[in-house]
Each structure stands twice: as C-alpha cells, then as structure tokens.
PAVEX-907770 format. One record per residue (C-alpha): x, y, z; residue in one letter; chain. Coordinates in nm, 4 decimals, decimal comma. Layout:
// PAVEX-907770
X | Y | Z | a | A
...
This chain:
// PAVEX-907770
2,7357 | 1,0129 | -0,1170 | x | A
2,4292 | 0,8847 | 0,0899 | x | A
2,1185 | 0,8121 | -0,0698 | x | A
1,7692 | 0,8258 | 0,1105 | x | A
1,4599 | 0,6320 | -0,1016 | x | A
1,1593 | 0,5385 | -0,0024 | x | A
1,0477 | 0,1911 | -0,0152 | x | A
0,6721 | 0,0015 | -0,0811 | x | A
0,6867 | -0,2136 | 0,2236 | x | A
0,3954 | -0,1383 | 0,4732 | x | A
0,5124 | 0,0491 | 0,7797 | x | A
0,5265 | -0,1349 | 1,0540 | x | A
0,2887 | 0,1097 | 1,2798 | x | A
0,0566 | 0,4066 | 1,1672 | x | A
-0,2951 | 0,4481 | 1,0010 | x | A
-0,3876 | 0,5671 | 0,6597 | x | A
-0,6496 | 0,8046 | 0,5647 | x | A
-0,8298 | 0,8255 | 0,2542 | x | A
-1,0358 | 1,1743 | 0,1910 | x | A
-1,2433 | 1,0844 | -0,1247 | x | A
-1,4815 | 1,3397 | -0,2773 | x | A
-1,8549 | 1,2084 | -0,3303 | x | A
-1,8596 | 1,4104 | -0,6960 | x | A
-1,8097 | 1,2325 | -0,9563 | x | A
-1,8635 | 0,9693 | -0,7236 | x | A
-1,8458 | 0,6265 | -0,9767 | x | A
-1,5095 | 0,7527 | -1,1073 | x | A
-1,3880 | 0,7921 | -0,7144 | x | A
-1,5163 | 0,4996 | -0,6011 | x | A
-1,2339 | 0,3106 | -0,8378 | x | A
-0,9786 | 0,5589 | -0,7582 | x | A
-1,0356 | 0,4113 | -0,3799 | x | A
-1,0742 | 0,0818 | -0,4593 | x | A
-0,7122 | 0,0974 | -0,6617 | x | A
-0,6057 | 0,2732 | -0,3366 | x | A
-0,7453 | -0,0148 | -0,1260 | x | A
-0,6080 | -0,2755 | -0,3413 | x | A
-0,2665 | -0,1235 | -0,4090 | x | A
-0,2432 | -0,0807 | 0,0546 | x | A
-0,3593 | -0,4351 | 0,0302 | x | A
-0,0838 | -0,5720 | -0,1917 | x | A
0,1644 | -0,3925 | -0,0117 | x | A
0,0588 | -0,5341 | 0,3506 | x | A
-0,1170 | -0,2464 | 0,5068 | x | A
-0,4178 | -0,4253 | 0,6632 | x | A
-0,7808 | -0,2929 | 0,5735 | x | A
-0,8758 | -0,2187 | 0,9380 | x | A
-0,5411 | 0,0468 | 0,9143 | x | A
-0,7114 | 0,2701 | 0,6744 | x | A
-0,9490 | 0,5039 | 0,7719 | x | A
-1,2344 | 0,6409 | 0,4728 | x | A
-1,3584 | 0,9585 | 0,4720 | x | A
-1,6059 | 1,1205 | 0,2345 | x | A
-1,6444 | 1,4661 | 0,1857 | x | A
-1,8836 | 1,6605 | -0,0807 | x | A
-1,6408 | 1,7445 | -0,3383 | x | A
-1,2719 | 1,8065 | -0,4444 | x | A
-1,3177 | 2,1755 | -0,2874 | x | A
-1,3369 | 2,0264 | 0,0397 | x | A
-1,0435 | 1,8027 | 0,0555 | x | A
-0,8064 | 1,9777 | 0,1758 | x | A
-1,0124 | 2,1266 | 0,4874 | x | A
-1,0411 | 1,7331 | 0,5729 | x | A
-0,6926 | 1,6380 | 0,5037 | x | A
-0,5797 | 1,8997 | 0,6968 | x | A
-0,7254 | 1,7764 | 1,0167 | x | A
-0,6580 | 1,4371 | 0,9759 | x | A
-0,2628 | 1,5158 | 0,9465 | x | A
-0,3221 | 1,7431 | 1,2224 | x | A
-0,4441 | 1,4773 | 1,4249 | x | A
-0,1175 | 1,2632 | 1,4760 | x | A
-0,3683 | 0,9940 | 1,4199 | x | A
-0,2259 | 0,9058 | 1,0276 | x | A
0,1405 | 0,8498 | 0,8704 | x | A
0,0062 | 0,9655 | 0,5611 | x | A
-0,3409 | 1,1229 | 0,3659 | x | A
-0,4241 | 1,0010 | 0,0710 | x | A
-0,6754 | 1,2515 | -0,1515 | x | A
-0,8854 | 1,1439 | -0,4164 | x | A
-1,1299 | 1,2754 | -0,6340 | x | A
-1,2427 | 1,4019 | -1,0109 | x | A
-1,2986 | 1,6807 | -1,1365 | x | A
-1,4180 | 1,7269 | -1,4942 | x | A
-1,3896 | 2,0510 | -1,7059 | x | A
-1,7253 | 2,1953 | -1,7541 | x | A
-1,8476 | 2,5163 | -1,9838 | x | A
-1,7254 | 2,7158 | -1,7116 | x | A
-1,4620 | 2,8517 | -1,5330 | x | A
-1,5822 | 2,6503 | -1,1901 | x | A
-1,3101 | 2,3495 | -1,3360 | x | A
-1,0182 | 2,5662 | -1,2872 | x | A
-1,0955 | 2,7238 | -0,9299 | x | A
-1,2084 | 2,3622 | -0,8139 | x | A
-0,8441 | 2,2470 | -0,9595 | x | A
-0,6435 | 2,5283 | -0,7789 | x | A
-0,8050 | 2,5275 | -0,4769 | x | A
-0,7879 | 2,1629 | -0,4225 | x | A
-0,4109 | 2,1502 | -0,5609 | x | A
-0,2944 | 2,4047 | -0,3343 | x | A
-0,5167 | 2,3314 | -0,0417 | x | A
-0,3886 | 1,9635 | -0,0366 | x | A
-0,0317 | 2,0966 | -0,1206 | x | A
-0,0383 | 2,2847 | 0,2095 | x | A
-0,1924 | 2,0593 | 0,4507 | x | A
0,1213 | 1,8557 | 0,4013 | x | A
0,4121 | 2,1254 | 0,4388 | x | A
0,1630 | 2,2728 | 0,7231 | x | A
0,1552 | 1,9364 | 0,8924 | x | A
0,4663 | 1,7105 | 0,7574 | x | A
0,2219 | 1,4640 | 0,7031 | x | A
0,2494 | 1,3218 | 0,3610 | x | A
-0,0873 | 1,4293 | 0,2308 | x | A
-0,0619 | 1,3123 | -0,1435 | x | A
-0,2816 | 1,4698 | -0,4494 | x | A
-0,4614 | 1,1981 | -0,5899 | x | A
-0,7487 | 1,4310 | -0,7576 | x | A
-0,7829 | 1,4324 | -1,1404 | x | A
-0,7738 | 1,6742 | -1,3529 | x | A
-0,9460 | 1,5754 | -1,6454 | x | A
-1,0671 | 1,7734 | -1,9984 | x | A
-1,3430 | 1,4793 | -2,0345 | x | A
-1,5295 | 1,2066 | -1,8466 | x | A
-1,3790 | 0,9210 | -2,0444 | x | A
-0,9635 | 1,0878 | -1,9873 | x | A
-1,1203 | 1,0368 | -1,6122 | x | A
-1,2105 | 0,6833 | -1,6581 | x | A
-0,8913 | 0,6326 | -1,8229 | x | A
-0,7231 | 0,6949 | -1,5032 | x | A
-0,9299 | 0,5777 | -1,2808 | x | A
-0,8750 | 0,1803 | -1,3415 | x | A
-0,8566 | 0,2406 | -1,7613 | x | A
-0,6583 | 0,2241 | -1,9780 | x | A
-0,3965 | 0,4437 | -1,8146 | x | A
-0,4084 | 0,2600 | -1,5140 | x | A
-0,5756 | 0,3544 | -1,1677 | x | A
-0,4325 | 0,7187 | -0,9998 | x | A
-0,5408 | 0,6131 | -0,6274 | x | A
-0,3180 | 0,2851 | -0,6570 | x | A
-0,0387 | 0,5161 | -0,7489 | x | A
-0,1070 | 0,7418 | -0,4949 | x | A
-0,1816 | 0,4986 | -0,2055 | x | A
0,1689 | 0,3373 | -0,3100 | x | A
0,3304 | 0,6890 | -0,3053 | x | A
0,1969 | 0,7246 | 0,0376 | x | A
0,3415 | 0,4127 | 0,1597 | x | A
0,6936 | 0,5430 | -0,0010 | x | A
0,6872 | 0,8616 | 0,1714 | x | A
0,5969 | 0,7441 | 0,5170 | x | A
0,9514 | 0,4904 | 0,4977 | x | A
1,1106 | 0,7654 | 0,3456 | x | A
1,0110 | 1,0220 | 0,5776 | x | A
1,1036 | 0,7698 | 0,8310 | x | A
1,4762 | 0,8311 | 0,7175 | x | A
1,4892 | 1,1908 | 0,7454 | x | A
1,6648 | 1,3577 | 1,0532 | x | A
C-alpha cells in the first residue's frame, strides 16, 4: 500500500494568499497574525504572502476565487468571523461563505482553505482566534502549507 501525506515544510516555490474579512475586524486581525506567524515558523517568507481585505465573510469567496484562478498562489487561505446575531443574517453569511470558499477550490484545484468562524458568541470567537482554544488562521495557514506538498504528490 502507498501512502500520500502532506508535510509542514514550506514549498520551495509559490505565493500564499490570505483573503481576510474587515468585519469583525479585531477578531480577524489575530486570525491573520496566527496565519502569519504559523507561515513564518514553517519558512514561508513574509514577502511570499500576499493580504487581501475584503468587506465581510460574504465576499470571500468571490476573492478567493480569483486569486486561485490566477495561477499566481499554491494555496488561499480565508479568514474571517462571523457572530450569530438575533437574526437569521448568521446562517446565510455561514452558508454562503462555506460553500462559496468550498467551490473556489474544487473549481480551481487550488487549495482554498475555510478559515472563517462560526461562532454562537463574541468571546467562543476570541477563543479561537489566539484564546484559549488556540488561533484558527495558524491552523489553517499550516493546513495550507500541507496541502500544497500534498497536492504536489498527486498524479
């Protein structure tokens, strides 16, 4: 039996883009700096990874979709938070964003990676953005980096 894995060592070519949403911006801003911290660690150099801000979670996918498109990035890394509400905005905000970011990778075969939270209440959002449950855009930024070797593997 052969077995294909993914590894955390920076690639040795290709950029990074990072779609963050400006909403809910001081929980995002962590989620990207764990991203830029966990790249960091890992050996992707700063000046490798591309930013790009966008309104809200809604519009992530639109974004991530043309950067994959490009050929420009080995992977997309989207981040954001959204926060349930009194109404049902939260949910169409989650599914729109889920599957929007969902489909710019199988549309592309970029790895575009979902790094937007979900949360119930501001503080389960701090939580995981750099809390107590650790910070969701190192984990994705490192997921990124996994896929691109794996990928890499792939006929």
């Amino acid at each position: 039996m052969t077995t294909l894995e993914g590894n955390l060592t920076a690639p040795d070519a290709g950029r990074f883009a990072v779609v963050a949403a400006r909403f809910n911006k001081p929980i995002v801003d962590r989620l990207v700096a764990g991203a830029m911290e966990a790249f960091q660690e890992r050996g992707v150099a700063g000046d490798a990874v591309d930013l790009v801000w966008v309104p809200g979670s809604f519009e992530i996918p639109l974004v991530a979709k043309r950067l994959a498109a490009s050929g420009k990035y080995v992977a997309v890394v989207c981040l954001g938070a959204v926060i349930k509400g009194d109404t049902d905005h939260y949910e169409y905000v989650c599914v729109g964003a889920a599957h929007g970011i969902a489909e710019a990778g199988l549309v592309t075969g970029v790895p575009v990676l979902f790094g937007v939270l979900t949360c119930q209440t501001e503080e389960q959002a701090v939580d995981r953005a750099g809390g107590k449950e650790g910070n969701k855009g190192a984990d994705v930024a490192l997921a990124a980096i996994e896929m691109v070797n794996l990928l890499k593997q792939l006929p």
